[in-house]
N, C-alpha and C positions, 0 to 999 in steps of 0.2 A: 565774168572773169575779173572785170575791175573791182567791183565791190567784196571779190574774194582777196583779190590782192590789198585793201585798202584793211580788209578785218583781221589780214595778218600781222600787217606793218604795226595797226592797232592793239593785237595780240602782241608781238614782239616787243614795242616800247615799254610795255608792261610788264612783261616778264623780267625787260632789263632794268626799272624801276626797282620791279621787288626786289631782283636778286641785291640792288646796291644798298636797300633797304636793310636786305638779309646779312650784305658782309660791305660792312662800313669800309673794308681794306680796299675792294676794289673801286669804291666812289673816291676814297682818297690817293689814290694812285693818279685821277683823272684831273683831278683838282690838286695838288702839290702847290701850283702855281698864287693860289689861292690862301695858305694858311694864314698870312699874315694882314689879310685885308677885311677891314669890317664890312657890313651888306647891308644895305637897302633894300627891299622887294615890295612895292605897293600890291595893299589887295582886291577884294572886290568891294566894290558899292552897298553898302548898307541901304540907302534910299533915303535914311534920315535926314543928310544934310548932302549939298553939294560935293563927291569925291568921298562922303563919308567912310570909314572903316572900323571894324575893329582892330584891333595894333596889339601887338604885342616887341614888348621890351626883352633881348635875350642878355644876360650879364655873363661873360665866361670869368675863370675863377682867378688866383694870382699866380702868374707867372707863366700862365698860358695862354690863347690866342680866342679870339672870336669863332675860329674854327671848330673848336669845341662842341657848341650850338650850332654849326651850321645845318649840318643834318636833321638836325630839329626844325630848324627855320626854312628848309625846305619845304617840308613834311607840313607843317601848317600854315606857309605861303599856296600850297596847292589846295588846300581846305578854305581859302578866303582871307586870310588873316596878312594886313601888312606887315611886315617884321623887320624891325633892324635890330642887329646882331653890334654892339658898338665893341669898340676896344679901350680898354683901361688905360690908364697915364702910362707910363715904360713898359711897354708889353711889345709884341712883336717886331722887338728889335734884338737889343742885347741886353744881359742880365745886369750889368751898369748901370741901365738907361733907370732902372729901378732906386737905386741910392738916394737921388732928391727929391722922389716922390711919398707927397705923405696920403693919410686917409683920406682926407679932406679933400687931396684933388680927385682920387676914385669917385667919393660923394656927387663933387660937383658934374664929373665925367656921367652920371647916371641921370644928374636935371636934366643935363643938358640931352640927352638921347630922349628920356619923358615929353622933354619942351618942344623937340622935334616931330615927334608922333601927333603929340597932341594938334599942331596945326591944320592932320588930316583924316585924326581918328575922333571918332565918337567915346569910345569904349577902349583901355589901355589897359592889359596884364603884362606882367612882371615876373621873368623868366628869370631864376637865378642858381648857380652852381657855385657852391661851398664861396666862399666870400662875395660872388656875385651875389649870393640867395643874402648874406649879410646885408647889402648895398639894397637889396632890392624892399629888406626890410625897414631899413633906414626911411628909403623912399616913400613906405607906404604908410608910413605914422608923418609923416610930412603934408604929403600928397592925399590927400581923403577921397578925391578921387578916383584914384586908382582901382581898379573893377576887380581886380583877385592877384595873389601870389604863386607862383610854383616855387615852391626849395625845396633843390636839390644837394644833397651833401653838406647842409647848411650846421654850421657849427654855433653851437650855445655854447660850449668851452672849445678848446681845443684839447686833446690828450695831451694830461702833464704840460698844461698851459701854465702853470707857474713854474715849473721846473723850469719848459722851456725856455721861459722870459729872464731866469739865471742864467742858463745856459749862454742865452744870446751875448748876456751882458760880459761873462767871462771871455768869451771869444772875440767882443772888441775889443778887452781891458788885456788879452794876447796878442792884440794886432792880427786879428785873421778878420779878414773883410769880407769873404766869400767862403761859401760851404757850399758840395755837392750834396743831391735830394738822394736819401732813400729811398730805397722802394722794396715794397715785402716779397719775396722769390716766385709767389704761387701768384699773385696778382699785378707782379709790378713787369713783364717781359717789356723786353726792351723793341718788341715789335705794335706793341697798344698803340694805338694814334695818341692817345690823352700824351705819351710820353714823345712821342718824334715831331709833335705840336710845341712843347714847353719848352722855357729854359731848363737846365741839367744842374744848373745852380744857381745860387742868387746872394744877393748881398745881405750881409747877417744885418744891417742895418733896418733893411725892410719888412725881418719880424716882424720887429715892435708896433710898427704899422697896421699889420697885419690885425694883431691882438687887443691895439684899441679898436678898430675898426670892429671888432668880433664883439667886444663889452659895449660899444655904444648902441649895434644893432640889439642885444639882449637886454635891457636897459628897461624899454616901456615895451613888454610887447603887449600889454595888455589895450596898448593903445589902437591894436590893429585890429579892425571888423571888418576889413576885408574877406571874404573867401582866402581860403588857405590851402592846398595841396601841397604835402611834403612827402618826400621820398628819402633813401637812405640804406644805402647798402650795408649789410649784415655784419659786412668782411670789412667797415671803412676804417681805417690805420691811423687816418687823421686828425678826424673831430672827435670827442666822446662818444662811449659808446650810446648812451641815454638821452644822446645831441635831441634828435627828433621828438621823441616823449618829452624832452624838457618843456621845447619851443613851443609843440602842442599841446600842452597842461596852461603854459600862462602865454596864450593866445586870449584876444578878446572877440574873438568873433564867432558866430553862433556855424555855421560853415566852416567844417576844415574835416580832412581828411589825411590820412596816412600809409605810406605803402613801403613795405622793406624788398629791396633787390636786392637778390641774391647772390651770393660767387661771385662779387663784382668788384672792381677798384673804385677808390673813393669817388673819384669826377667820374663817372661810368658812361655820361648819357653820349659822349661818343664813340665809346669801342661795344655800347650795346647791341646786341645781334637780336632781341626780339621788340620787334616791332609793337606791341603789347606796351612798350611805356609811352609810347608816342601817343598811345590810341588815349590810354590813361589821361594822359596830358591833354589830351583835344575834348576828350569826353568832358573834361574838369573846365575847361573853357569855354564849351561850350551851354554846360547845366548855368553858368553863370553871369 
């Protein structure tokens, strides 16, 4: 009778697992509490060295939260893997806090989470969505250590990247210091987590940020022999369309692969409902 009772409880936790797996709405209903907090999670023991692990680095994108990646970083904290989820310079507060942050401190924000890892990992990948995937490349023409790449939504231009960099500049030379985000009607509902995680606007100042940040990661990628895993939905509003083909043409490493989500919003990997990109992502980490 016990061990009937023990293989349901077993049965049960699992089904409640998958279902959060299956609808990211109900895991973040549980967690609210959580959006605006980075994560730590140690994993399991490699054997190679004392506490050793493989580590993985999660970068969420601009203007949104580490929670973005959490569900990911669950997902392969339960696989082995230690993960810290960090948060970028003005992020999880208010869309302000953004105005006196430049590239350069994001840059440094992603040493500094590598330099941490590395204390207790053997082996370290680099988990990045759309300017995170930016930062992550930075990293890994820096860092030659680094054991492989994920980008996700990662931008080699932005759409009407020079336009926009007009754009921005007429709306300072207006006096308008803050713009609200678009969002495209069929992808952008105002119930996605990507969006009740983010700011709703942001300071026209931190573009331009944005957009060096975008040109210095595209710069050398020929410099990167890391493994490479990219993703990129079909539907994304944001980057170019040819973003992923670009990056993977003048990649320098003999490893990389490519996968297009479908029907999805730009940052997708937390309002994704199949479980198939996770697997993706583990599969890619772990062949390497």
């Amino acid at each position: 009778m016990v061990k009937r009772l023990v293989k349901f409880a077993e049965k049960t936790a699992g089904e409640v697992r998958n279902i959060f797996f299956a609808n990211p709405k109900l895991l973040f209903e549980e967690e609210r509490h959580l959006i605006k907090q980075p994560f730590f999670w140690p994993g399991l023991s490699t054997g190679e060295k004392e506490n050793g692990t493989k580590g993985v680095l999660l970068v969420h994108g601009w203007t949104c939260t580490p929670y973005e990646l959490r569900r990911l970083g669950k997902y392969l904290n339960e696989k082995g893997y230690t993960v810290f989820g960090i948060m970028l310079a003005g992020h999880g507060t208010v869309p302000s806090d953004l105005e006196n942050v430049t590239a350069q401190d994001w840059i440094a924000d992603v040493e500094v989470g590598y330099a941490k890892l590395k204390q207790t990992c053997d082996k370290i990948f680099v988990v990045g969505t759309s300017i995170g995937g930016s930062l992550a490349l930075i990293l890994a023409q820096q860092e030659k250590d680094v054991a492989g790449l994920v980008l996700m939504a990662t931008p080699y231009r932005m759409r009407m990247e020079m336009m926009g960099a007009i754009l921005m500049k007429i709306f300072r030379l207006l006096g308008q210091k803050n713009r609200k985000k678009f969002y495209p009607p069929t992808f952008g509902l105002s119930t996605t987590i990507t969006r009740l995680i983010s700011y709703q606007s942001y300071p026209v100042v931190s573009v331009s940020q944005v957009f060096e940040l975008v040109k210095k990661a595209r710069k050398n990628l020929s410099a990167i022999t890391q493994p490479v895993l990219l993703m990129q939905s079909t539907h994304d509003h944001i980057v170019s369309k040819k973003s992923m083909e670009e990056i993977y043409a003048r990649l320098g490493c003999q490893k990389k692969k490519k996968i297009y989500i479908h029907k999805a919003y730009h940052t997708f990997i937390s309002d994704i409902k199949n479980e198939h990109v996770f697997r993706d992502i583990l599969n890619f980490l772990e062949e390497n």
